[in-house]
Wavefront OBJ file of the C-alpha trace (Angstrom):
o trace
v 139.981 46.380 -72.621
v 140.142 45.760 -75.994
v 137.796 42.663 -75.621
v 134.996 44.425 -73.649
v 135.110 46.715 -76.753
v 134.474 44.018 -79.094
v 131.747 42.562 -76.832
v 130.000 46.124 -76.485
v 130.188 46.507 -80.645
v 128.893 43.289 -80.637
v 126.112 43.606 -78.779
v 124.652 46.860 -80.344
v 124.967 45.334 -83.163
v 123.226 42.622 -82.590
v 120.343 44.410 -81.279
v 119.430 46.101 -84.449
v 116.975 44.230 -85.892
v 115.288 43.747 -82.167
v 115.053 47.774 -82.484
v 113.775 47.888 -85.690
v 110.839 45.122 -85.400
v 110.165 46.652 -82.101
v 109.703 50.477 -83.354
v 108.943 50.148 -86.793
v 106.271 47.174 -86.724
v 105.455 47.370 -83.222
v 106.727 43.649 -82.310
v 106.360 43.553 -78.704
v 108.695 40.236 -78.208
v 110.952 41.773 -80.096
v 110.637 44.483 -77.115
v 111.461 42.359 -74.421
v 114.697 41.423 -76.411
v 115.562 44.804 -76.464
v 115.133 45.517 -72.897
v 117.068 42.667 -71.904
v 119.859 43.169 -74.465
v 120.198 47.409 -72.821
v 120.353 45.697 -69.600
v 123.075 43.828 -70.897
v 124.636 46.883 -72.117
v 124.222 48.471 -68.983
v 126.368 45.596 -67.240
v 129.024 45.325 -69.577
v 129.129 49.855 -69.464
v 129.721 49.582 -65.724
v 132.015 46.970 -65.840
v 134.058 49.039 -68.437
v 133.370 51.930 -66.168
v 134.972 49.632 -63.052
v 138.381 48.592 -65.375
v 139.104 51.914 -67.032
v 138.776 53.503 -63.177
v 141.074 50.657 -61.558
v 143.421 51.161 -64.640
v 143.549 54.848 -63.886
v 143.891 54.715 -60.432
v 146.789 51.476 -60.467
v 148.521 53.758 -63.114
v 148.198 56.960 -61.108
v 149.567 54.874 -57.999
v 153.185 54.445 -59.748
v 153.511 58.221 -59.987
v 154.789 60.355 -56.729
v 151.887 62.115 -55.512
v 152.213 65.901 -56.542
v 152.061 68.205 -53.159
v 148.925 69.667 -52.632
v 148.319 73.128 -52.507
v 147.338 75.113 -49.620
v 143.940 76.551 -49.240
v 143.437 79.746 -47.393
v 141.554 79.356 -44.586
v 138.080 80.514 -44.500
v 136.849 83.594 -43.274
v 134.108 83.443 -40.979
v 131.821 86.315 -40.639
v 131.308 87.739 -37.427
v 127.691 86.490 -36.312
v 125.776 89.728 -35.657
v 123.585 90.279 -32.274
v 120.167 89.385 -32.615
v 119.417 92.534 -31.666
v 120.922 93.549 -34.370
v 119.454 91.555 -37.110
v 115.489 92.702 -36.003
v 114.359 95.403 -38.623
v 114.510 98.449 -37.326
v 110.380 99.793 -36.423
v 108.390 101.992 -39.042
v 108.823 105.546 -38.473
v 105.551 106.675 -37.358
v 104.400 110.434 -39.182
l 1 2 3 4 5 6 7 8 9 10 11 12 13 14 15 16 17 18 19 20 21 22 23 24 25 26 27 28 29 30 31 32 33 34 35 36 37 38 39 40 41 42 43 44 45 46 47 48 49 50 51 52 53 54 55 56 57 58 59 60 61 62 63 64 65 66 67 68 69 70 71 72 73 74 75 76 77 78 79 80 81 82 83 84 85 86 87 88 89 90 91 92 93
């Protein structure tokens, strides 16, 4: 884990100047280096993503699985007739 940190550091880093000739004097190479360098970033985020979840879930596997509490059951309402559900007519005067 330790080592996908040290690549992600890296690789900000290393974009910096790419973001500052891109924004600051509108260098539009510099541009395409910074889209592919966040695309990067967006790989090496979901593969972080992937190991910190399998790391969770491997270490959660070791532990006894807690009993899970009961939920009540669900109360259905009673389905009115569809008599019942028409608005009642206008009251004539």
């Amino acid at each position: 884990m330790a080592n996908n940190f040290g690549k992600l550091r890296d690789l900000v880093h290393s974009l910096e100047a790419d973001f500052e000739k891109f924004y600051d004097k509108s260098n539009s190479a510099a541009g395409t280096r910074v889209r592919k360098g966040m695309q990067e970033l967006k790989n090496l985020a979901q593969e972080i993503r992937t190991e910190v979840q399998n790391t969770k879930n491997s270490a959660g596997a070791d532990k006894p699985a807690a009993p899970a509490a009961k939920a009540a059951p669900a109360k259905k309402a009673a389905a009115a007739p569809a008599a019942a559900k028409k608005a009642a007519p206008a009251k004539k005067k």
